[in-house]
C-alpha positions, 0 to 999 in steps of 0.5 A: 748339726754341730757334733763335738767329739771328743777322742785322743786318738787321732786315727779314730777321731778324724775317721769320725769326723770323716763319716759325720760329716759325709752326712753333712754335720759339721764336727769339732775334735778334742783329744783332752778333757781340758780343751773340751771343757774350755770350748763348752764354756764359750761353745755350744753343740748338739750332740757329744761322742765320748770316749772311754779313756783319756790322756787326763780324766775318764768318760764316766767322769766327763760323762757326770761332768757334762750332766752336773755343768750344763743347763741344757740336756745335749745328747751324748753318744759313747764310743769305746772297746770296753764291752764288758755290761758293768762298764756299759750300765756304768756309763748309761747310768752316769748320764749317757743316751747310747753307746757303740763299741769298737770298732765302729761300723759307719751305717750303725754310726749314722744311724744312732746319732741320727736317732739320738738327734731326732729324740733330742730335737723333735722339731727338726723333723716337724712338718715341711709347715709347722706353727709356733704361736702366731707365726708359720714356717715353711722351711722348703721355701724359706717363708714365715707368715706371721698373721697370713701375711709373708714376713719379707726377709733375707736368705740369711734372714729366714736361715737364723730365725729357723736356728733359733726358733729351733732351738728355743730355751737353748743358749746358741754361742756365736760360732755356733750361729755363724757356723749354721748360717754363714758357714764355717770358712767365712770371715765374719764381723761381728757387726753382722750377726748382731745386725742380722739378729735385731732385724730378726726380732723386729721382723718377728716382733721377738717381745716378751709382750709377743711371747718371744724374748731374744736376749744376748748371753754375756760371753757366749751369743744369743737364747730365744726363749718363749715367755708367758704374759708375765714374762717369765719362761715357757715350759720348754719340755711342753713345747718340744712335746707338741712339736714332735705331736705335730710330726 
């Protein structure tokens, strides 16, 4: 998963790094607000740590930010030394999902992120089969079967509808999805992706007439989004719902 962290101290930050992304999520590190803020309008991410105190703004602030600005509920985890029970009810109550205090020990770590995503994205731990609509994913052999017949697609293929398929209703920017799909080393023209994501939508028919809309977003990359006959979005929150019922 893509976990933005933002911290000013450089030590603690690439020790976070270090130990989440041994457990194979991919980090991005800002030490001010200001670099955090600009890389939220163009980039999206699963899952936010927060420090308390920063060289321009503070975490509640960030915290009251972050919840006022983006449409898509992202998980936020704040780590600080503060220990006092104000400061922690403060920053529950701005908006935050957990909190760990200073200094931090890696398993604890570990686990509260890995429990923050499992709440937040109950689908990445449905079935090794799981069904949306007409279609049927099986992760393990990277397979979709769509009317009990096997859709014929690439490695990368598969790899991009799973992304997005898991993350219905969510904007993905484009270096999100390169990142998840192609890695984040890999000089990638942008022909390729948008390639790759009309074979996508018309492998699975993503038609709203189908209930499936896959649309560009101006600026930032692409939203798969479930729709009704008529077109208009589905209720991402009762989706997500039978998702983890299917667990």
């Amino acid at each position: 998963m893509r976990i933005a962290i933002l911290e000013d101290d450089l030590t603690q930050s690439e020790m976070l790094r270090w130990v989440l992304e041994s457990v194979n999520h991919k980090c991005h590190c800002f030490a001010t607000f200001k670099s955090f803020q600009t890389a939220l309008y163009r980039d999206s991410f699963d899952l936010v740590l927060l420090d308390w105190v920063l060289p321009d703004s503070s975490g509640p602030k960030v915290m009251h930010w972050i919840r006022d600005t983006l449409h898509i509920k992202v998980p936020v985890l704040f780590i600080t030394s503060k220990t006092d029970e104000e400061n922690i009810v403060e920053a529950l109550n701005a908006g935050a999902d957990d909190y760990m205090i200073k200094p931090i020990r890696r398993g604890e770590l570990v686990a509260r992120v890995n429990a923050l995503l499992r709440r937040a994205y109950p689908e990445l731990t449905a079935p090794e089969v799981f069904e949306i609509t007409d279609l049927e994913f099986h992760p393990k052999f990277s397979t979709i079967v769509r009317h009990t017949k096997r859709v014929v697609m690439t490695q990368k293929e598969f790899d991009l509808a799973l992304l997005l398929f898991r993350n219905l209703g969510k904007p993905l920017s484009r270096s999100h999805i390169q990142e998840t799909v192609w890695g984040r080393d890999t000089d990638l023209p942008s022909r390729t992706m948008d390639t790759h994501i009309s074979r996508v939508r018309s492998k699975l028919a993503l038609r709203p007439e189908q209930g499936f809309r896959l649309t560009p977003v101006y600026g930032f990359g692409y939203k798969l989004e479930q729709v009704d006959h008529e077109g208009k979005s589905a209720d991402l929150a009762k989706i997500k719902r039978q998702l983890a019922e299917n667990d």
